[in-house]
N, C-alpha and C positions, 0 to 999 in steps of 0.2 A: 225451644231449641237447646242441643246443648253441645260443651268442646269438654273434651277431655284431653287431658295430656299425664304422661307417668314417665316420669325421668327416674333417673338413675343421678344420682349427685354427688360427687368427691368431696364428701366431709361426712362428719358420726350428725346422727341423727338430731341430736343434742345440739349442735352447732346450726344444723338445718333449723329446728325449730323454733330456735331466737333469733334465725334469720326474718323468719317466713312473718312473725309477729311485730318487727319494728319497720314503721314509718318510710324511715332513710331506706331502705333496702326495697320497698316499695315502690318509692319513687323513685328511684336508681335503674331499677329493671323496665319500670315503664318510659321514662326517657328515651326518646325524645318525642315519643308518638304521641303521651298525654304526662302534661304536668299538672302537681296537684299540689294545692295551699291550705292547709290549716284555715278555717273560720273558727276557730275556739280563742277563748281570750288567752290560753296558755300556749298555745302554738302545739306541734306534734310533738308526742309523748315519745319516750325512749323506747316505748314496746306498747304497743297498743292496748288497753285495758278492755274489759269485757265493756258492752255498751253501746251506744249511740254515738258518732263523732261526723262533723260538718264540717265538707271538703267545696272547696270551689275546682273546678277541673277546667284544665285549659289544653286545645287540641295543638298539637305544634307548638309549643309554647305560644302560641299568637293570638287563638280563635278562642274566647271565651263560650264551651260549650254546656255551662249549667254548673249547677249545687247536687252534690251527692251528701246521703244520709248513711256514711259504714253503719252497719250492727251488728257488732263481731261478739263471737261465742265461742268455749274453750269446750271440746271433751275428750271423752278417750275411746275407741272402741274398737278391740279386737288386735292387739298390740300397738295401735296408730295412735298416735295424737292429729285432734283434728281442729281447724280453726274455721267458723264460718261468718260469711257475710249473706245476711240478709235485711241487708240496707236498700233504700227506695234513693230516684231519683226523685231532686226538691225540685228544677226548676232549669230552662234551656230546653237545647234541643235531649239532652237526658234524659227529660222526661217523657219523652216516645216511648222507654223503657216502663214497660206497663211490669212484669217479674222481674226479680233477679236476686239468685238462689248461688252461693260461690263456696267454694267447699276447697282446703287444701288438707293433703294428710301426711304426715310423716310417719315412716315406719324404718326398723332396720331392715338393711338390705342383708345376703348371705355375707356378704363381704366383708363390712364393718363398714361400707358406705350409706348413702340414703335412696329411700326407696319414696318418690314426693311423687302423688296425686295428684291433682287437680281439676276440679270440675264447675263449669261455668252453664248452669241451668237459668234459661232467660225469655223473654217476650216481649215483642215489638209491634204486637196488633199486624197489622200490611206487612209493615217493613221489619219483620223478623229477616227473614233469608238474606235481604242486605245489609241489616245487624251482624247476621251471626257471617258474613264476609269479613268484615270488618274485625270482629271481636276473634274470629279466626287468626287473620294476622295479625294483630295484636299480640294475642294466649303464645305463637308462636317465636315472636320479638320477646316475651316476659321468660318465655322455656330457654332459650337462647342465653339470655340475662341472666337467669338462676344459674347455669352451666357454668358460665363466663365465672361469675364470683363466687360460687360453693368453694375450690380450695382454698379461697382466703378465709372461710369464715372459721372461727376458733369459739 
């Protein structure tokens, strides 16, 4: 199943992209519907590096719902810079999540604003159709979020 969304974002491209790669801005946009902790002995990195990184996820800040495995990738293609996740759920109810394929791109928009992608490719066995509810609203709370804080980003 998958969500796509393409916003349009009030900042340069430049600014979008060291958004879209650190930590804090992560977790910031998905507050309050899922908060996320560092399982690394160094705790969240200033900008996410290429690789493997173990996150504990908590739903509402309340409900401990499992261990996620990011595996973020940098490339370039066709003017866009693109960062992906193709990280596995470790353990909870998360790991219902049988795929999950997550894709953001930044590109210049005509304006001198940003032109931001995003695509959320996924599978739930059964309960795909009430995942991708779920990860619906969600994508839509994170679109909102990006919105909200692109003019601040420098």
């Amino acid at each position: 199943m998958r969500i796509l969304l393409k916003l349009e974002l009030d900042c340069t491209p430049d600014a979008a992209w060291n958004a879209i790669r650190s930590p804090n801005v992560f977790r910031e946009v998905s507050f309050p519907f899922t908060t996320f902790s560092s399982l690394e002995d160094t705790g969240f990195p200033a900008t996410w590096p290429e690789g493997r990184h173990l996150l504990g996820v908590r739903a509402l800040g309340l409900v401990d719902v499992g261990r996620q495995c990011v595996d973020i990738s940098y490339s370039d293609r066709g003017g866009a810079r693109l960062m992906r996740d193709a990280g596995t759920p470790v353990s909870g109810a998360l790991s219902l999540v049988t795929r999950w394929r997550h894709t953001m791109a930044v590109s210049p928009a005509p304006d001198g604003r940003t032109l931001y992608r995003d695509e959320l490719d996924f599978s739930a066995g059964l309960l795909t159709l009430p995942a991708w509810l779920v990860f619906w609203v969600y994508w839509q709370w994170r679109a909102a979020g990006l919105r909200r804080l692109a003019p601040r980003w420098r």
